[in-house]
C-alpha positions as CSV (number, residue, x, y, z in Angstrom):
1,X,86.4,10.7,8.7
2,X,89.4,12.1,9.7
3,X,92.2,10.0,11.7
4,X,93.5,11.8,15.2
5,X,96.6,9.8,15.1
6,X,99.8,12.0,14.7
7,X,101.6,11.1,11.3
8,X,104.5,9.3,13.0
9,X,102.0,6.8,14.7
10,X,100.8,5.7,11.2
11,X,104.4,5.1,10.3
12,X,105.2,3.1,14.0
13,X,101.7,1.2,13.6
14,X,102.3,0.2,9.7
15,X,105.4,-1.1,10.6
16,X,104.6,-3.0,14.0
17,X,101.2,-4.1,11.2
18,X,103.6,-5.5,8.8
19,X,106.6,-6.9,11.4
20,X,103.8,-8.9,13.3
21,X,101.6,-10.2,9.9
22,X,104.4,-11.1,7.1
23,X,107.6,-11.1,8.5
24,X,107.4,-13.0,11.9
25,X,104.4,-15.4,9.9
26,X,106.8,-15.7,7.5
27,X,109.7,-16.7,9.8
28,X,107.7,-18.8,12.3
29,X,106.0,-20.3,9.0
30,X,109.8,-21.6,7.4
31,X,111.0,-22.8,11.1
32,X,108.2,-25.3,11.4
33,X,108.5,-26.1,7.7
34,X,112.8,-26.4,8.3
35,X,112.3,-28.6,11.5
36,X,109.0,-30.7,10.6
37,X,110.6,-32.2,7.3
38,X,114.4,-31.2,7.8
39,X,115.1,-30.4,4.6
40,X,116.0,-26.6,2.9
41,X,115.8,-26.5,-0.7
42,X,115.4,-24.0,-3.6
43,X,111.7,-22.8,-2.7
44,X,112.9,-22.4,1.5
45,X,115.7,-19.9,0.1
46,X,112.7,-18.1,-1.9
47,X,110.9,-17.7,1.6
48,X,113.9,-16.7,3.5
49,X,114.0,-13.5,0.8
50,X,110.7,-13.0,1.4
51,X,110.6,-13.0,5.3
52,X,114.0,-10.4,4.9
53,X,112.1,-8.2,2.8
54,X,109.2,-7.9,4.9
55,X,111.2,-7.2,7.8
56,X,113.8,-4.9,6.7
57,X,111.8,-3.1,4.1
58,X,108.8,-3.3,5.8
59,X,109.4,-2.8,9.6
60,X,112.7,-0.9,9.4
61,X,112.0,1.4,7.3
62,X,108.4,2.5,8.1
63,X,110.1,2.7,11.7
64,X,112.7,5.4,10.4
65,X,110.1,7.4,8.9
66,X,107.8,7.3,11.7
67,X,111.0,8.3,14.3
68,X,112.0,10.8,12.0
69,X,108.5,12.3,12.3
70,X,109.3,12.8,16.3
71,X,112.7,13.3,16.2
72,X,113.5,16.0,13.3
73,X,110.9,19.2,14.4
74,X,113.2,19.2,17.5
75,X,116.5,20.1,16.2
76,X,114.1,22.7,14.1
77,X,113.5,25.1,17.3
């Protein structure tokens, strides 16, 4: 089966995907954890590197790509 999707909505969709699943669980999952038991130790700082990751890696730079996609072809013509 072949997708209709343009490439750069694969790119926008991945990273809206992984933005909304790891990063912002992630975060929301460490605010509770920070607030509910008021304590940030070793393991936390592990989870804050995590969430960082996910969000810059993940949304950031699928977002580039899939901007690039759009935006590059035009200076082309």
């Amino acid at each position: 089966m072949v997708s209709n999707r343009l490439p750069e909505e694969k790119f926008i969709y991945a990273a809206l995907a992984i933005t909304l699943t790891a990063g912002s669980t992630l975060g929301a999952w460490f605010l509770a954890n920070a607030v509910a038991k008021g304590i940030y130790g070793q393991a936390m700082g592990r989870v804050i590197h995590i969430h960082a990751h996910a969000q810059l890696f993940g949304w950031v730079t699928l977002f580039i790509m899939g901007m690039a996609y759009v935006i590059l072809p035009r200076f082309k013509a």
